[in-house]
C-alpha positions as CSV (number, residue, x, y, z in Angstrom):
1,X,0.6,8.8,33.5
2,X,-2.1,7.6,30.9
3,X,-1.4,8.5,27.2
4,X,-5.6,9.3,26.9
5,X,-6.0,6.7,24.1
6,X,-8.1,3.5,23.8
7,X,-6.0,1.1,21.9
8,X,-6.0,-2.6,21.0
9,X,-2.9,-4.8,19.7
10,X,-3.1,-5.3,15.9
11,X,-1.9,-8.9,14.7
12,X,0.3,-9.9,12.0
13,X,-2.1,-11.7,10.1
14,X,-4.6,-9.0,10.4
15,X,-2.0,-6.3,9.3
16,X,-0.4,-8.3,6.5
17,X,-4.1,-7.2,5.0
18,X,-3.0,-3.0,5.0
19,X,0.6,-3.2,4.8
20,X,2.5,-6.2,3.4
21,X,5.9,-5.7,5.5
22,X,4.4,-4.9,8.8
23,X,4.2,-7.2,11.4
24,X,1.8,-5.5,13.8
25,X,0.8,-2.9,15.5
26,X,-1.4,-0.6,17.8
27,X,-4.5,0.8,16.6
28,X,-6.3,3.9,18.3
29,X,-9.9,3.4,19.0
30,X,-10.9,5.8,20.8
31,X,-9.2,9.3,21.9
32,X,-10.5,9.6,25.8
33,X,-11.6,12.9,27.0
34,X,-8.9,14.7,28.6
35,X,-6.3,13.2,26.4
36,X,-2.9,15.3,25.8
37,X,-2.8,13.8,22.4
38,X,-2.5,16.6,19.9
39,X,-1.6,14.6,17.3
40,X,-2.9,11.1,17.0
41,X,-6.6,10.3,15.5
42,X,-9.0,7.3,16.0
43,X,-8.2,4.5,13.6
44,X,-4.8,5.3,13.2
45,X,-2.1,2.5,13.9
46,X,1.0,3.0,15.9
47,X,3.5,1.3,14.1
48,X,6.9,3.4,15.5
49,X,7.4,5.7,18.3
50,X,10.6,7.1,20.0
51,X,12.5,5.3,16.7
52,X,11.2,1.9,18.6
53,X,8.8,-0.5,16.3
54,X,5.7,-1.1,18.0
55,X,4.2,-4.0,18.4
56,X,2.1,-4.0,21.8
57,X,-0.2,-1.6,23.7
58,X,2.4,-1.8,26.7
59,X,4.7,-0.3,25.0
60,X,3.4,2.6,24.2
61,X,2.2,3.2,27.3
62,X,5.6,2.2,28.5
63,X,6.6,5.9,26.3
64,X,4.7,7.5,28.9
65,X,5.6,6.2,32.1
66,X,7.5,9.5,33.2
67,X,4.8,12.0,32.4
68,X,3.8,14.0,29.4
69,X,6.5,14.6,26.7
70,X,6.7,15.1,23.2
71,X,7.3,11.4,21.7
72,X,7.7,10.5,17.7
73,X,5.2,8.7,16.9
74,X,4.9,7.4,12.9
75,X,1.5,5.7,12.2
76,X,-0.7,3.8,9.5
77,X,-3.5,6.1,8.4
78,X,-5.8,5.2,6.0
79,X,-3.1,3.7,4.2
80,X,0.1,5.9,4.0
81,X,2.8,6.3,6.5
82,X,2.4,9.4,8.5
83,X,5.0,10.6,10.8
């Protein structure tokens, strides 16, 4: 099962720019069509889901290996922490 999200990995030298203690993260770039995302945006960066710090696009699509679910997801967006 696909989450319905184009992401790419976020370095820690790129994020140190938005958010001084992060060490990484995922950013969204795209929702795809189709997508059971309901509450994601483009832009955002994953930086927790499922109380596990992200770091890598594989594991978020690791969350979603079993299907569909409801998943905690706390992001970056446009500055502020969003859970």
């Amino acid at each position: 099962y696909e989450p319905g999200i184009a992401m790419r990995d976020v370095p820690a030298d790129e994020m140190k720019h938005l958010v001084k203690d992060l060490k990484g993260g995922v950013q969204v770039e795209k929702i795809l069509p189709g997508s059971p995302n309901r509450k994601l945006r483009e832009e955002d960066i994953i930086i927790k889901a499922a109380d596990e710090r992200i770091l890598k696009g594989h594991q978020v699509l690791a969350l979603f290996k079993d299907g569909p679910g409801p998943v905690k997801v706390e992001v970056l967006r446009e500055g502020e922490r969003k859970v």
